[in-house]
C-alpha positions as CSV (number, residue, x, y, z in Angstrom):
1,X,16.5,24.9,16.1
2,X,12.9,23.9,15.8
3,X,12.9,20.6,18.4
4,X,15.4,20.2,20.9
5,X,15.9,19.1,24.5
6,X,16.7,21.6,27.3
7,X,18.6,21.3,30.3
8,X,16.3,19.2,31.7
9,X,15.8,16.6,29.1
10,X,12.7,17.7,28.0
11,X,11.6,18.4,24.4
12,X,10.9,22.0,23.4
13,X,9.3,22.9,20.2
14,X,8.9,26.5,18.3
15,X,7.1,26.3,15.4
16,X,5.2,29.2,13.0
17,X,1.6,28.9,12.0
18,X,0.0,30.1,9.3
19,X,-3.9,30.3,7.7
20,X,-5.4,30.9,4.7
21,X,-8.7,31.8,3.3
22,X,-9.2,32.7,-0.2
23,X,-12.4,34.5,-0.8
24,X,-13.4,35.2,3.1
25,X,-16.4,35.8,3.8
26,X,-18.1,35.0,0.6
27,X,-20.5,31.6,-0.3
28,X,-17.5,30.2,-2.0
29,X,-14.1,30.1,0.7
30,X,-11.4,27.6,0.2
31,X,-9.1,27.9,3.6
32,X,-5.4,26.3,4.3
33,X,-3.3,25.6,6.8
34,X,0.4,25.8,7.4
35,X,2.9,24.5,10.1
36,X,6.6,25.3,9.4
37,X,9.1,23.9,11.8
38,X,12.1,25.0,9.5
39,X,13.9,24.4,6.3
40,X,13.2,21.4,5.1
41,X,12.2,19.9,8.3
42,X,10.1,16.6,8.2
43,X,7.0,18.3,10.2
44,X,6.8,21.6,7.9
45,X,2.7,20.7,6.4
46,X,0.1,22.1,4.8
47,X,-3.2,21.0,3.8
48,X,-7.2,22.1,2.9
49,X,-9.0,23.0,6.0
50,X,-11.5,19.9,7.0
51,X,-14.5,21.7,7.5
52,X,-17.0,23.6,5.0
53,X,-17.2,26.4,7.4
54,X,-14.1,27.7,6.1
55,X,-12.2,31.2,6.9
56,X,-9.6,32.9,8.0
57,X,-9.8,32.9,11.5
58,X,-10.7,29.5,11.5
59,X,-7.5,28.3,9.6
60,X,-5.5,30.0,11.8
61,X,-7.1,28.3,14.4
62,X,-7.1,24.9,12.5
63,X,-2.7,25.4,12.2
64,X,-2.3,25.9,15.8
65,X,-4.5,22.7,16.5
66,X,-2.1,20.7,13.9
67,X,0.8,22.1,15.0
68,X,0.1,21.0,18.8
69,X,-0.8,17.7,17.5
70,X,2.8,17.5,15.5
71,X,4.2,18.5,18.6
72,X,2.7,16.1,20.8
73,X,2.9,13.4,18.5
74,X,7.0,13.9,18.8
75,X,6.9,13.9,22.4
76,X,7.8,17.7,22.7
77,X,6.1,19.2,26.2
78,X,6.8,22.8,25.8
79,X,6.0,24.4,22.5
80,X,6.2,28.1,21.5
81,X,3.7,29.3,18.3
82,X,5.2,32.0,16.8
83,X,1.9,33.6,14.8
84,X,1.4,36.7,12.8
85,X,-2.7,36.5,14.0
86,X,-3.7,38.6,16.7
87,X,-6.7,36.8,17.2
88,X,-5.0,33.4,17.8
89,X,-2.9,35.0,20.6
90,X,-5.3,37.1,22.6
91,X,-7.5,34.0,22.3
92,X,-5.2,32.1,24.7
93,X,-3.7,34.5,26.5
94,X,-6.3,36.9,27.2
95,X,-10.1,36.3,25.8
96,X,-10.4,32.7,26.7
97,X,-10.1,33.5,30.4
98,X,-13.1,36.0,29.9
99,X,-15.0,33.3,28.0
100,X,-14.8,30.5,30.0
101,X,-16.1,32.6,32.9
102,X,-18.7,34.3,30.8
103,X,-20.8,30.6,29.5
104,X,-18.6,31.2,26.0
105,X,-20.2,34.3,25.5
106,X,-18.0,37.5,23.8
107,X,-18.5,41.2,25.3
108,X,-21.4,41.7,23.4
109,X,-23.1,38.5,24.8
110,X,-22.6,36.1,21.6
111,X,-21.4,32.6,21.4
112,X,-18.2,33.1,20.7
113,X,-16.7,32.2,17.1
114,X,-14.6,28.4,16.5
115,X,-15.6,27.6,19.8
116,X,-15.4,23.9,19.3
117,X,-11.7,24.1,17.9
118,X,-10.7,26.6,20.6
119,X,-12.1,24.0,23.2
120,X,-9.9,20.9,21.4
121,X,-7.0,22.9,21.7
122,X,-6.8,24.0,25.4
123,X,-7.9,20.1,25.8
124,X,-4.9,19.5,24.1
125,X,-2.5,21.9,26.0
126,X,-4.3,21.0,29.8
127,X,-3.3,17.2,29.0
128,X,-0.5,17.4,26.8
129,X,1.9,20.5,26.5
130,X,2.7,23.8,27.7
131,X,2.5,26.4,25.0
132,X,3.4,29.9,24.9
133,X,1.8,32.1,21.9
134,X,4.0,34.7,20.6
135,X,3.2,37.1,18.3
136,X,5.1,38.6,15.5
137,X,4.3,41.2,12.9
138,X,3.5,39.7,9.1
139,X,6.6,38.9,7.3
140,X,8.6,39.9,10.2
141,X,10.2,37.3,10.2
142,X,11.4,34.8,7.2
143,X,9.7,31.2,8.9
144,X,6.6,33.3,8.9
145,X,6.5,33.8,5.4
146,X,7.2,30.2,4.8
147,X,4.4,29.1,7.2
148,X,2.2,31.7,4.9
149,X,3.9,29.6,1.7
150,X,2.7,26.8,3.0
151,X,-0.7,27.9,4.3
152,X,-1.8,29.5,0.2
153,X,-0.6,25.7,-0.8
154,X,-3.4,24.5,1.4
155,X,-5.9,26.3,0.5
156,X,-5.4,26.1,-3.0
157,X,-5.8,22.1,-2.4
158,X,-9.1,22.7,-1.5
């Protein structure tokens, strides 16, 4: 049940994210995104990611940003993001305490990485939504591999 309202009346959302980068790292990347809410649910999307500074982190990061969007856009207020990336999750429920502390600087004193698209997100959540990031093991679960479906569409629009 991907949207549904709780004892309380409010909206709660889960949804799996998913991003793609073909060619990482190289001169030439073409990234994706992918938001599956379940089967043939209205909100499941893909797309290209908007930005030239494509990879894979970033896509990842780029899903989660539509997917909170999506969510608030339906008047959900508590969303969990089920992600296979590591990175996505120990950004918000770990690192970004340590950055925002730290002038945005990583433990080896760098500016940390998609710091602008980290920042519009916990906009989003401090005005908008509670979210809880939850992560799963690849292909542990089957919405994961359609968010991952989804995500190669993307970036193959590029």
């Amino acid at each position: 049940m991907p949207i549904f309202r709780n004892r309380r009346g409010r909206l709660v959302g889960t949804v799996w994210t998913d991003g793609c980068c073909y060619r990482n790292g190289s001169g030439n990347p073409k990234a994706g995104y992918g938001t599956y809410w379940g089967d043939e649910h209205y909100l499941n999307s893909y797309g290209p990611l908007p930005s030239s500074n494509a990879t894979n982190n970033r896509a990842e990061l780029y899903a989660v940003y539509y997917a909170i969007n999506q969510a608030i856009d339906e008047g959900v207020k508590y969303l969990r993001i089920r992600t296979d990336s590591a990175y996505v999750k120990n950004i918000f429920t770990d690192w970004i305490y340590y950055w925002e502390n730290n002038g945005w600087k990583n433990a080896r004193g760098h500016p940390v990485k998609n710091q602008r698209l980290i920042k519009e997100i916990m906009e989003l959540i401090d005005e908008h939504i509670d979210v809880d990031f939850i992560h799963i093991l690849r292909d542990s679960e089957k919405e994961n591999s359609e968010a991952d479906t989804l995500a190669k569409m993307g970036a193959k629009q590029y």
